[in-house]
LUMKE-250597 format. One line per 2 residues: number of its first residue (from 1); for each residue x, y, z of C-alpha. Coordinates in Angstrom, 2 decimals, m for minus. Each point is the difference from the previous one (the first is absolute). Layout:
NUM) X/Y/Z; ...
This chain:
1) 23.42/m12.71/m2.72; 3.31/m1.49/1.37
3) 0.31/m1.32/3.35; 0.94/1.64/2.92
5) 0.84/m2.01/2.55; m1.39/1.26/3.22
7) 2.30/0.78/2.90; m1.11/m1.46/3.63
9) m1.74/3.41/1.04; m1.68/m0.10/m3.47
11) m1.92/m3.10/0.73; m0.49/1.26/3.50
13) m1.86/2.72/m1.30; m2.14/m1.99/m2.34
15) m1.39/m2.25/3.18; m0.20/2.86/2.20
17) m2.43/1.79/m2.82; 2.32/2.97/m0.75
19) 1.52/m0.85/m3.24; m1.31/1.22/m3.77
21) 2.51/m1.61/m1.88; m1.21/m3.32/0.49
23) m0.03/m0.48/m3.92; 3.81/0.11/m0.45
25) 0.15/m3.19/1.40; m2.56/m1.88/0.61
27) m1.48/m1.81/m2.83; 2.10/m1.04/m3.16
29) 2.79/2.18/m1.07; 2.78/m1.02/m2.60
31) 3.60/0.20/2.00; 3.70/m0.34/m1.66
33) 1.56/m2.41/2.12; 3.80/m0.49/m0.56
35) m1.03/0.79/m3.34; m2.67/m2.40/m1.08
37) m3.36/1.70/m0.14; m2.55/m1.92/2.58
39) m3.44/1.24/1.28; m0.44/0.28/3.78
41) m3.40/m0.79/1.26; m1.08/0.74/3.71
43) m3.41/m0.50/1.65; m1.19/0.73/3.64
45) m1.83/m2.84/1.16; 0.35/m0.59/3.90
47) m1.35/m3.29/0.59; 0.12/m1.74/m3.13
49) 1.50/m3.84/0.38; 2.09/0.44/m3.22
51) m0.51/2.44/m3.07; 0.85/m1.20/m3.75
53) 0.71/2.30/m3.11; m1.80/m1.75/m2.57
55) m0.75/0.33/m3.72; m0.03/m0.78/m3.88
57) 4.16/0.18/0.55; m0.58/m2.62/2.78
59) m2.53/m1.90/m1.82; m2.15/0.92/3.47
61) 2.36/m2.20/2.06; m1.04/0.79/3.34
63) 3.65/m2.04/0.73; 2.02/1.81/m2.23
65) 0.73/3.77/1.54; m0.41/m0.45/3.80
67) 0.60/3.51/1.61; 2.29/0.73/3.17
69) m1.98/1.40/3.30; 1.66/2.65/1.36
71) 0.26/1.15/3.67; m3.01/2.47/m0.96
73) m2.52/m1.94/m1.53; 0.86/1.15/m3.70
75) 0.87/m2.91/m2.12; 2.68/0.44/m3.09
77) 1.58/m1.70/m2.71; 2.15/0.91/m3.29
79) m0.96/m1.65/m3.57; 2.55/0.62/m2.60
81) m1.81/2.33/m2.22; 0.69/m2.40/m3.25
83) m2.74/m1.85/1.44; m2.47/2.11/m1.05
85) 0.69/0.89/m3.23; m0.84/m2.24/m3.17
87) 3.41/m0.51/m0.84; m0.48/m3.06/2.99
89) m2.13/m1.98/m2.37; m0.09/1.74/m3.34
91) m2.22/m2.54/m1.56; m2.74/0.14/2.82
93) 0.38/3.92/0.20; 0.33/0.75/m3.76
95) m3.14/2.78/0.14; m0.33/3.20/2.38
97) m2.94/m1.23/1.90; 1.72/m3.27/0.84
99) 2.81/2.00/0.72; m2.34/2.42/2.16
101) m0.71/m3.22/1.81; 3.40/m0.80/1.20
103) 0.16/3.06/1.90; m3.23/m1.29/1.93
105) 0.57/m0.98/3.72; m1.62/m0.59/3.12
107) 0.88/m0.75/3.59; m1.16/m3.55/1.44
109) m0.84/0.81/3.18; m0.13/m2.55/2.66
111) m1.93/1.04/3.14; 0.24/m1.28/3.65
113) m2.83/m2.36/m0.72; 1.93/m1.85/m2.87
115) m2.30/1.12/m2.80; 1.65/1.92/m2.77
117) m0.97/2.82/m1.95; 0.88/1.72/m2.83
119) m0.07/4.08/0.33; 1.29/2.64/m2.33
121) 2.89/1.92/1.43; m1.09/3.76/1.82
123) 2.55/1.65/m1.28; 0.06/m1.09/m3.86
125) 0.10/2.93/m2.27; m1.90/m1.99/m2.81
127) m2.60/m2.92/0.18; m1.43/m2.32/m2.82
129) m2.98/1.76/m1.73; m3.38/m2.31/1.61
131) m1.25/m1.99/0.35; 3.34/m1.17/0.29
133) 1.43/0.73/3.36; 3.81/m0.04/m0.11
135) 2.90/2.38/0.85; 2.12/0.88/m2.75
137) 3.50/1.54/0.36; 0.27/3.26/m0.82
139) 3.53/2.54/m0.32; m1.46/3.48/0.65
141) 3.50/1.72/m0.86; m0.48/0.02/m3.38
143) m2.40/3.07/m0.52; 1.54/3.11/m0.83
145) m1.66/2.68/1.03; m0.76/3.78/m1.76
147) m2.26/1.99/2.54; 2.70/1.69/2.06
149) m1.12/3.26/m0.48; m3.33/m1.18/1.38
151) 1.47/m1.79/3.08; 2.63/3.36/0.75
153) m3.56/2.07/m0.25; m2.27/m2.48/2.22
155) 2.56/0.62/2.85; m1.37/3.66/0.10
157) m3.48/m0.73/m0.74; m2.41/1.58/2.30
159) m3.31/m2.46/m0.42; m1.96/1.95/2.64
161) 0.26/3.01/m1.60; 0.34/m0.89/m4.00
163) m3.01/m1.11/m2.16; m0.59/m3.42/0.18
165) m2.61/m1.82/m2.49; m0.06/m3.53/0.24
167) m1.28/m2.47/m2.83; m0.63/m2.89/1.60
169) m0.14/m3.23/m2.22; 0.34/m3.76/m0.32
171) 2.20/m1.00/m2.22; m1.94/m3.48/m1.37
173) m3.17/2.22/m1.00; 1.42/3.18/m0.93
175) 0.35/m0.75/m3.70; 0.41/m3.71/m1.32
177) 1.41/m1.18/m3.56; m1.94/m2.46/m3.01
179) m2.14/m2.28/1.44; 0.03/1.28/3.32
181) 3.95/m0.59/0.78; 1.32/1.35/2.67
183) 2.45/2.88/m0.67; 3.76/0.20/0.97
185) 1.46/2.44/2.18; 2.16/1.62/m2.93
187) m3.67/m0.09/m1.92; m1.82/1.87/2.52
189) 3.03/2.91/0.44; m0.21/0.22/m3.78
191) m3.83/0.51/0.18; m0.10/1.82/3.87
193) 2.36/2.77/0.00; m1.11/2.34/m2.96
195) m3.68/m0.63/1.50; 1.21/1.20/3.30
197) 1.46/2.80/m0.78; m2.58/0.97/m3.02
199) m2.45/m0.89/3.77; 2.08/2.73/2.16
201) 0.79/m2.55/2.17; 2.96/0.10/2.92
203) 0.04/m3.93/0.76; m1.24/m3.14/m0.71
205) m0.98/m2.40/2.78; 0.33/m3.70/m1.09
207) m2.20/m2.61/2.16; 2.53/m2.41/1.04
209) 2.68/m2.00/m2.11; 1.15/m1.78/2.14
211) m0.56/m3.44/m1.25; m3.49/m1.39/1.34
213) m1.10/m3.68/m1.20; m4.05/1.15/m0.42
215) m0.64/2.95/m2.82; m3.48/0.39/2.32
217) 1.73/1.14/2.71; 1.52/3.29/m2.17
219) 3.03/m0.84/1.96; m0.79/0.76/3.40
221) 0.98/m3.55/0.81; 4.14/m0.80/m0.52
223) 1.55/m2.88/0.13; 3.15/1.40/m1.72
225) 0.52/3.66/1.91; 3.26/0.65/m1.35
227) m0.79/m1.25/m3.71; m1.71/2.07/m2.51
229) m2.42/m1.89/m1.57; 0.85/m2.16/m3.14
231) m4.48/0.76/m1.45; 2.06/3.27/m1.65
233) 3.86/m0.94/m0.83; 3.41/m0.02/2.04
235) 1.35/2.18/2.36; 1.91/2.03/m2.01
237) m3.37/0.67/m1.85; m1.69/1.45/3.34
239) 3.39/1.79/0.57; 0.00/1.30/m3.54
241) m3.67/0.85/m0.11; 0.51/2.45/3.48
243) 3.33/1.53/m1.26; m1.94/1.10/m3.61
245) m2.06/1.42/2.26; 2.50/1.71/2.14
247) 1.57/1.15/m3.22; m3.67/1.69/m0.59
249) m0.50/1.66/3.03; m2.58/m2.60/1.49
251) 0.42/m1.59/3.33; m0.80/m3.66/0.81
253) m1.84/m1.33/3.20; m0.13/m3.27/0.93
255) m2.87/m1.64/2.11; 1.53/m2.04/2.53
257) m1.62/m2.68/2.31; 2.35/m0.18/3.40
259) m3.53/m0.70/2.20; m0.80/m4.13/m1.48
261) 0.71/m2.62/m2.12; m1.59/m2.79/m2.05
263) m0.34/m3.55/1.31; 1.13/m1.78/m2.76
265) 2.23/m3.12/0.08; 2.81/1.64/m1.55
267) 0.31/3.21/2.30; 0.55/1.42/3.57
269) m2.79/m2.08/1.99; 2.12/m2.53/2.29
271) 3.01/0.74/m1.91; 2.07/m2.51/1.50
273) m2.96/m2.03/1.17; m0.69/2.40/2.81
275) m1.16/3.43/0.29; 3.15/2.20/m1.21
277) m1.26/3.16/m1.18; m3.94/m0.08/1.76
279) m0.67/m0.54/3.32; m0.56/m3.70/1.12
281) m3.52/0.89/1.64; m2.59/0.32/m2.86
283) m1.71/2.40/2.11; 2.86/2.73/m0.89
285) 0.72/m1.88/m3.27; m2.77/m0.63/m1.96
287) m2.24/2.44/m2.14; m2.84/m2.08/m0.83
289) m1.46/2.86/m1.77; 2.37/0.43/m2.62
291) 1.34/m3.87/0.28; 3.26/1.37/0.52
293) 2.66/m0.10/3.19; 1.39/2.95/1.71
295) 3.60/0.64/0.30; 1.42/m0.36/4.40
297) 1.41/3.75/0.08; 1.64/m1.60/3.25
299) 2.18/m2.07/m1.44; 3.18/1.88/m1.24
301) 0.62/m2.46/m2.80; m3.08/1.41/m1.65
303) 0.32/3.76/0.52; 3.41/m0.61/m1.52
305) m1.67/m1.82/m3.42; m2.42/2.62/m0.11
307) 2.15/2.89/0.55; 2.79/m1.08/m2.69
309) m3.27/m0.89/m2.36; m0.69/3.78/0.52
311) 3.40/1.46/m0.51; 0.65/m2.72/m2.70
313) m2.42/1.71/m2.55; 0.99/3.13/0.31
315) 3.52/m0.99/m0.01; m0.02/m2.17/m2.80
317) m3.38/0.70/m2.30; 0.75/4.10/0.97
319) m3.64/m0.06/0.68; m0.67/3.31/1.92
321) m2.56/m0.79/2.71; m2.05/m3.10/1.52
323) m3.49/0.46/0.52; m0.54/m2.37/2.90
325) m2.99/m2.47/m0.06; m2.12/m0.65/2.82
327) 1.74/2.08/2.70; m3.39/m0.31/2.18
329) 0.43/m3.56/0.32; 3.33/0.37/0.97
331) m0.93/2.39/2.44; m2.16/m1.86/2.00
333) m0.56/m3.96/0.94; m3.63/0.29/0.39
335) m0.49/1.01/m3.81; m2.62/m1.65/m2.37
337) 0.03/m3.10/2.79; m2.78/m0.79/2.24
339) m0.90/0.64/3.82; 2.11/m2.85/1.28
341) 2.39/m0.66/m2.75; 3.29/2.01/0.90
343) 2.13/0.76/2.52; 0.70/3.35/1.81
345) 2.86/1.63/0.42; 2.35/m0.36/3.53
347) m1.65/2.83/1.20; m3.81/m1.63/m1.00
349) m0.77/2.46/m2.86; m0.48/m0.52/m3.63
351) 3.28/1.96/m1.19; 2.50/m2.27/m1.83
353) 2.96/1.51/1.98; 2.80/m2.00/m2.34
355) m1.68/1.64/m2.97; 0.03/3.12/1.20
357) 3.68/m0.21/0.55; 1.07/m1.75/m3.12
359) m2.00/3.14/m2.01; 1.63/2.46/1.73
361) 3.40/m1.42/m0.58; m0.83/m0.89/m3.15
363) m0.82/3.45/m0.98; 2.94/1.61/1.73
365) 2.11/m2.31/m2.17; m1.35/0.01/m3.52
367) 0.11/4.30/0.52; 3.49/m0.03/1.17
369) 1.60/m2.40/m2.35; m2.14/1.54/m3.15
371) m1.05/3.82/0.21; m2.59/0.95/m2.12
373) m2.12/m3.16/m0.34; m3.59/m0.32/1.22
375) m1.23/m2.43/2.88; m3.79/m0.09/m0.29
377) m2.64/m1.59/2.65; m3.44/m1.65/m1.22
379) m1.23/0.38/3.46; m3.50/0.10/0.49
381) m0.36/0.99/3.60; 0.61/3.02/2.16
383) 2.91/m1.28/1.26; 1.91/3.36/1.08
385) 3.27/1.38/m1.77; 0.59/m2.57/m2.75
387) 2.08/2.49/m1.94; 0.96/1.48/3.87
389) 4.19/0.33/m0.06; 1.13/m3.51/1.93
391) 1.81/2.47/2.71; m3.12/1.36/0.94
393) m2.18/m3.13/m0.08; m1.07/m0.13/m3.03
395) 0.20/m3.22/m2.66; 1.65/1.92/m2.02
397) m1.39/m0.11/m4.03; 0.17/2.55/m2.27
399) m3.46/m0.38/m0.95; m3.40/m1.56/0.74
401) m3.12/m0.57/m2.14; m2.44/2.13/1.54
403) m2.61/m3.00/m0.03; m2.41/1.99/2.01
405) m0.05/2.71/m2.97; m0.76/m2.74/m2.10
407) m2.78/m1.53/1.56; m2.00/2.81/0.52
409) 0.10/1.79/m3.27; m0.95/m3.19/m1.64
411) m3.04/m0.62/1.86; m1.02/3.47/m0.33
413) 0.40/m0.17/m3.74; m2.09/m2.97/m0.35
415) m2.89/1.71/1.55; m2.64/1.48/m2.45
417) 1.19/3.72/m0.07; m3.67/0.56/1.98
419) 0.91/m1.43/3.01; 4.06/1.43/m0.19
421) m1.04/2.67/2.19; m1.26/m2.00/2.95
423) 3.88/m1.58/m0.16; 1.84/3.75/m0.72
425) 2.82/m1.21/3.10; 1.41/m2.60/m2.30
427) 1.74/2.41/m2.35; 0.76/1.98/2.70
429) 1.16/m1.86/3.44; 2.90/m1.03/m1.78
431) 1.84/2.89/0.85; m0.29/m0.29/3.07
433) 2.57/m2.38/0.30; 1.67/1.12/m3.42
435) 3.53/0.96/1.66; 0.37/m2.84/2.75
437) 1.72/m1.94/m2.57; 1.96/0.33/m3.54
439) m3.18/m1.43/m2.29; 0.17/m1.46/m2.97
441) m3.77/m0.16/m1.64; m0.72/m2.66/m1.90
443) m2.37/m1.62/m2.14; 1.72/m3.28/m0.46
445) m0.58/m3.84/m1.46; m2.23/m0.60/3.51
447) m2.34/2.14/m1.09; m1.04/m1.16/m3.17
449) m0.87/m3.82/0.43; m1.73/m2.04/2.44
451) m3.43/1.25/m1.29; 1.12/3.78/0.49
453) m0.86/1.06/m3.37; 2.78/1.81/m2.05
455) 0.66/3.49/0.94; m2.34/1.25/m2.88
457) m2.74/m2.28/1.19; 0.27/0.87/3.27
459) m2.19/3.29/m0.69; m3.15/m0.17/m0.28
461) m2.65/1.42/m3.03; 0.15/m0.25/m3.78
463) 3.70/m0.43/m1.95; 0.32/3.93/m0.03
465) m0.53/0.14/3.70; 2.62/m2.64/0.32
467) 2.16/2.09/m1.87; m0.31/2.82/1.23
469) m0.11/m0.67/3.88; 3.60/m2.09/m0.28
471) 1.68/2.96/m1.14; m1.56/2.39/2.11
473) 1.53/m3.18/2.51; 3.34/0.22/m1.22
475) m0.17/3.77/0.28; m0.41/m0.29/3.40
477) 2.52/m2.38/0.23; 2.33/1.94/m0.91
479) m0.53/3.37/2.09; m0.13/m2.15/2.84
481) 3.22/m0.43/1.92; 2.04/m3.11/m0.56
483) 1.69/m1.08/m2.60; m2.01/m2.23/m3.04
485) m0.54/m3.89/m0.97; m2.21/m0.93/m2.11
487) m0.55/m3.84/m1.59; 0.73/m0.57/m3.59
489) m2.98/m0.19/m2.06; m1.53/3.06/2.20
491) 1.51/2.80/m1.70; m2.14/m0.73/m3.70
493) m3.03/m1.33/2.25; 0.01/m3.86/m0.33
495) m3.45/m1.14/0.59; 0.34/m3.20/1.24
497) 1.82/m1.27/3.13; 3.60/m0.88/m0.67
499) 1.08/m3.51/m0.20; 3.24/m1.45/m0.21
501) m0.50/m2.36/m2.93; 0.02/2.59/m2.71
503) 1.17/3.03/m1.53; m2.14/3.42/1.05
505) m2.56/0.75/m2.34; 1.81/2.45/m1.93
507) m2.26/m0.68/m3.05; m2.36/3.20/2.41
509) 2.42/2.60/m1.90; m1.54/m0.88/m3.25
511) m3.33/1.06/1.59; m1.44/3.37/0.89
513) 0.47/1.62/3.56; 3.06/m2.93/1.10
515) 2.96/2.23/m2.01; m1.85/3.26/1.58
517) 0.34/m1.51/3.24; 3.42/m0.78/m0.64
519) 0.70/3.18/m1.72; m1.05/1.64/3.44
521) 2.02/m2.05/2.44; 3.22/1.09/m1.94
523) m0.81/3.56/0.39; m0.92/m0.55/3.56
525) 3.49/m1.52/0.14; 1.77/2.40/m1.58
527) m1.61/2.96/2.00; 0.84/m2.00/3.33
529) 3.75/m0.57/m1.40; 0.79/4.10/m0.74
531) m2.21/1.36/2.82; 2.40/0.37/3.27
533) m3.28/0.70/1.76; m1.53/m3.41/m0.42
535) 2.73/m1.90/1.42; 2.32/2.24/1.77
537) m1.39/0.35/3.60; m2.09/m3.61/0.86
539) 0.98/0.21/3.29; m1.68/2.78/1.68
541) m2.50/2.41/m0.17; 2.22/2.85/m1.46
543) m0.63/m1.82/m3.16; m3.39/m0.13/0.15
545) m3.64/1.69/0.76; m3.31/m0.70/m0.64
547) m1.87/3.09/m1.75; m3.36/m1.68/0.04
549) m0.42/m3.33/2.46; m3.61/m0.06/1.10
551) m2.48/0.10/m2.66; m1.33/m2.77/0.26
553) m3.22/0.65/m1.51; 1.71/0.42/m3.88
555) 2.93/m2.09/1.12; 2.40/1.70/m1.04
557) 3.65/0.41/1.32; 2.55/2.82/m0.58
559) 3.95/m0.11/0.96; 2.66/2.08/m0.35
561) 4.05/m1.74/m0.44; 2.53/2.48/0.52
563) 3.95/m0.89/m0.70; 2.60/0.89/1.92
565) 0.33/3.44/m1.90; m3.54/1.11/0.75
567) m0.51/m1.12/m3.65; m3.78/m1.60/0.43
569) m2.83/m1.69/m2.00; m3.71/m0.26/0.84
571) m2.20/m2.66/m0.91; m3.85/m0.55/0.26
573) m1.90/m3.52/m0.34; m3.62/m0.70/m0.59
575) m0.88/m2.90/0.82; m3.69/0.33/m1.28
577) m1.44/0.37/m3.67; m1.16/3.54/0.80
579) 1.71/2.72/m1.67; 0.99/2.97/1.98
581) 0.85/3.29/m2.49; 0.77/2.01/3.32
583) 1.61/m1.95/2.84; 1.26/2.31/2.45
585) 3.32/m1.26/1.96; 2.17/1.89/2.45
587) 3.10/1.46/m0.62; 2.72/0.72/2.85
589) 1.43/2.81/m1.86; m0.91/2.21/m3.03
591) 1.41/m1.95/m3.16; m1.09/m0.73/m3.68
593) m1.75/m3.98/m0.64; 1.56/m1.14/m3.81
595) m1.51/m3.43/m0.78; 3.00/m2.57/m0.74
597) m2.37/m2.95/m0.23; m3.91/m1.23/m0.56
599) m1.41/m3.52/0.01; m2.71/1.31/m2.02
601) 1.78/0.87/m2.80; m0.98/m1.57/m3.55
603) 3.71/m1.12/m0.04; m0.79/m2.52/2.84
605) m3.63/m0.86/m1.24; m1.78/2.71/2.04
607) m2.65/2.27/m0.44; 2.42/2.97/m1.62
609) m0.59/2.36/3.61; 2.72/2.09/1.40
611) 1.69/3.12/0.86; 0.92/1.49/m2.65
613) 1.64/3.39/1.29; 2.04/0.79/3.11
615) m2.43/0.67/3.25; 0.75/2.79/2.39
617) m0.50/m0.08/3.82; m2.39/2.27/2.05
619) 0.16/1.46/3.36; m2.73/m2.21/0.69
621) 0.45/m2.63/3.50; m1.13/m3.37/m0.60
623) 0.60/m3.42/1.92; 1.89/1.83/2.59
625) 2.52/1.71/m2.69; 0.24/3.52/m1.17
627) m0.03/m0.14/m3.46; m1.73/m1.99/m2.42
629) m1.34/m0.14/m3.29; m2.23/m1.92/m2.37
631) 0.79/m3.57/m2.57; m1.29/m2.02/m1.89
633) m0.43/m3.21/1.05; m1.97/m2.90/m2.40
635) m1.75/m2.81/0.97; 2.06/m2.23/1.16
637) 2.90/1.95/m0.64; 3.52/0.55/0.98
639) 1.64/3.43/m0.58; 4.03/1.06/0.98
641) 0.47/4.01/0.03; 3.42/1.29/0.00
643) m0.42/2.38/3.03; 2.32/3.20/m0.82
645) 0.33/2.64/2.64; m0.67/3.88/m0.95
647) 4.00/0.84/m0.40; 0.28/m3.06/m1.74
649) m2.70/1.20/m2.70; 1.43/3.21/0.01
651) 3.11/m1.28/m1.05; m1.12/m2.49/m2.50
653) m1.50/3.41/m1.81; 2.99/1.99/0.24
655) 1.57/m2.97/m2.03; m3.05/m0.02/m2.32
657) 0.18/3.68/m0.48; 3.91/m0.50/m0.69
659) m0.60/m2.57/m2.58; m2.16/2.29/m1.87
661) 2.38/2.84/0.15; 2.76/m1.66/m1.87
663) m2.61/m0.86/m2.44; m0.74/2.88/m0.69
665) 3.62/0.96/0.08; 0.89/m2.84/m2.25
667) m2.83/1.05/m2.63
């Protein structure tokens, strides 16, 4: 990426906080000047003594490259670019990795106290692969893209109302190569994409690559926020990797960590040997919990960084949305710290007020400058209107996990199915809140470690009850509102927890009940994917109504989804391992009950129960609704009906009766 050089209100805007185009000139960037080819290199550090560009072209000569203070606290120099290429010492730099090593730099920074340290540079689009620590130069110019099609289409794309089905995954444990090697980007697209779509998948959700020095910390902890990690390849890799996608009709989400950073030597921590980008009282700085350090949202240096970071990967990488980690402890200073260990707001409360602002503007940004894309909130609080429109309070996402959703169902479906009806509310309560925000219900990596069993092992009984009782989960997943996520690994039931250091256990598919798991998910996916009524209205309640809510006693649940056509779908879940031959549900109108889908079908390693011809509704009220009729419904059993009304039978017989007429005709 050549540089631009920033006009006067340019670099106004990037200490005021109001800039996302930080990344055009800050950092390294190769520049023609008067014809010879030279890198620029810029860095903000305020109160640094003196700053150094140092490095294997340099021989680490702290002396060598002394950079120029300007009125703004941004240092800069220009290196003629001949510097970094082997062609300056041919005989030392006669291999690629030597020559990979001349493109290695640093800046030595020397702080107000006199000590110097050496830190990578924020903005490098391309680090050393650790333990090495380095920034490497990097042109990003050179990838040619072949997804405009997708990009003209995102522009339109209307998330809230589309089917979205998210695979989440980490790319280090996904799949690995001989002996354990980790796989490239280009690898993984090769391997990813026809399993996606075979999957029914919409989008793939990548925990971040942003490069991170500790594989343990799955990459929640950057030191290099505008470099994709070198673990998997290059940059034009990761580009090349989403645009295959793009050119497949999958979407790409990024997990992205604007809320803390590492504290390791080479990072943000005392960048310049003071506090740049935290606060310089621990008490709004530290997270002890997490051993990290929270960005100062007040300072408009930082909002700037993390804004451009934002834009930067959907600008450059085409990624199409940012699921944004740790939004709660963004939103307030009092999170995961102690009684007397952080400081209130101006006002005295616990609200991070800077925060607040920088998501708001944030989102207001990222949706103006790229249409389409999805902003998504981990936010585990009830913090009101995080996907509220900015002009009417709100923060502004597109989308938040519904982590209350989450929470409950899972500790109701650890419960021995005996006690599930003393604990009925947590299936249901969830809708009471169902429409405050745009939800996105997910399953994800947090669920499955820590000593929270594997999604499979979460239920309780014998390996058939497992079975059985995660895709009568999934079922209900899925007529829920909310769009879908769900972890790698969970879709073929992985029994054990995931961990990072190796490839999923996808050895399960050679086993009995794993492929019929899998088998299952896809046709849950696919249903989801060409049913208007699953994902078409998961904002309000036109879209949905519960036929049976409160039996508790055989805990069972019934819903109907209706689309935006009147086009609906029922679905019943029993959460027990009773069988029920004739489960009576109510009906709000007189229709016709076709069963699309059973859990308990042989297919799927069930019992072989289901309903095998179309069921009529009676006059007959039930659960406050004036129609009804009687299913099937398994033990522990999940079954979709396509509901058709009475003209719509009618006229699926006229057609029949059509058919048969020109056979005749024809014979």
């Amino acid at each position: 990426m050549h540089y631009f050089a920033p006009d006067q209100a340019e670099r106004d805007r990037f200490h005021a906080g109001s800039t996302d185009i930080a990344y055009r000139w800050l950092g390294a960037h190769p520049v023609d000047e008067n014809g010879t080819p030279r890198w620029h290199f810029a860095v903000w550090a305020p109160n640094a003594a003196a700053v150094s560009l140092v490095g294997e072209f340099n021989g680490w000569d702290q002396n060598a490259c002394p950079m120029e203070k300007q009125y703004d606290g941004i240092w800069e120099i220009r290196v003629d670019a001949d510097r970094f290429t082997p062609a300056a010492d041919p005989e030392k730099f006669s291999f690629p990795e030597a020559a990979e090593r001349l493109t290695a730099y640093k800046y030595a920074i020397t702080g107000p106290d006199g000590q110097t340290h050496m830190k990578g540079d924020p903005f490098a689009f391309l680090c050393e692969k650790r333990p090495n620590t380095a920034s490497r130069l990097r042109d990003l110019d050179s990838y040619a893209w072949h997804d405009a099609d997708w990009m003209e289409k995102r522009r339109h794309f209307d998330s809230l109302h589309s089917p979205v089905n998210i695979y989440e995954m980490h790319l280090g444990s996904w799949r690995r190569g001989e002996d354990g090697r980790l796989l490239t980007y280009s690898e993984i697209a090769d391997q990813l994409i026809p399993y996606l779509k075979e999957m029914h998948y919409t989008h793939a959700e990548l925990l971040p690559v942003m490069e991170h020095p500790f594989d343990g910390s799955w990459g929640y902890q950057v030191t290099g926020y505008y470099a994709a990690t070198a673990r998997y390849g290059d940059p034009e890799q990761l580009m090349d990797f989403i645009d295959r996608m793009h050119q497949n009709g999958l979407g790409v989400i990024l997990d992205w960590v604007p809320a803390h950073f590492p504290r390791d030597e080479v990072g943000l921590r005392r960048f310049d040997g003071t506090p740049c980008f935290e606060h310089s009282d621990r008490r709004r700085s530290d997270m002890d919990q997490w051993g990290t350090v929270m960005f100062d949202f007040a300072r408009g240096e930082v909002r700037s960084f993390l804004m451009s970071n934002a834009a930067f990967w959907l600008d450059r990488y085409h990624a199409d949305g940012l699921r944004c980690d740790a939004v709660s402890a963004m939103l307030y200073h009092d999170f995961a710290r102690e009684k007397d260990n952080w400081l209130p707001n101006k006002y005295g409360g616990h609200d991070n007020l800077e925060a607040i602002d920088f998501l708001k503007e944030l989102n207001t940004r990222i949706y103006g400058r790229f249409p389409g894309v999805m902003m998504i909130a981990e936010e585990s609080t009830a913090f009101p209107m995080v996907t509220g429109r900015v002009d009417l309070g709100g923060l502004g996402f597109g989308f938040k996990w519904n982590m209350g959703w989450m929470n409950d169902i899972l500790s109701y479906i650890k419960l021995d199915p005996v006690y599930r009806k003393y604990h009925h509310d947590k299936i249901t309560f969830s809708m009471m809140y169902a429409f405050s925000e745009n939800y996105i219900l997910a399953f994800s990596h947090d669920e499955v470690v820590h000593g929270k069993h594997s999604m499979l092992d979460k239920q309780p009984g014998d390996i058939w009850r497992k079975f059985a009782g995660l895709r009568a989960l999934y079922g209900y997943m899925f007529a829920h509102p909310g769009k879908k996520l769900l972890f790698m690994g969970g879709e073929f039931g992985q029994f054990i927890e995931w961990k990072d250091d190796d490839q999923l256990d996808w050895f399960l598919l050679q086993y009995e009940k794993h492929p019929d798991m899998q088998r299952y998910v896809r046709e849950l996916n696919r249903l989801y994917l060409e049913t208007p009524a699953l994902y078409q209205v998961d904002d309000s309640w036109d879209g949905f109504k519960w036929l049976s809510v409160n039996d508790s006693d055989r805990s069972i649940v019934a819903m109907l989804r209706t689309a935006k056509d009147g086009s609906a779908v029922a679905c019943c879940v029993n959460f027990t391992p009773v069988v029920y031959e004739k489960y009576r549900i109510g009906l709000p109108y007189a229709c016709q009950l076709e069963e699309i889908l059973c859990s308990d079908r042989t297919e799927y390693a069930g019992s072989g129960l289901y309903n095998g011809l179309p069921i009529r509704s009676e006059e007959t009220p039930c659960n406050d609704l004036p129609h009804s009729a009687e299913v099937l419904i398994p033990a522990f059993g999940c079954v979709y009906f396509r509901v058709r009304k009475p003209e719509q039978t009618e006229t699926i017989a006229e057609k029949l009766r059509g058919e048969q007429g020109r056979m005749r005709a024809d014979s």
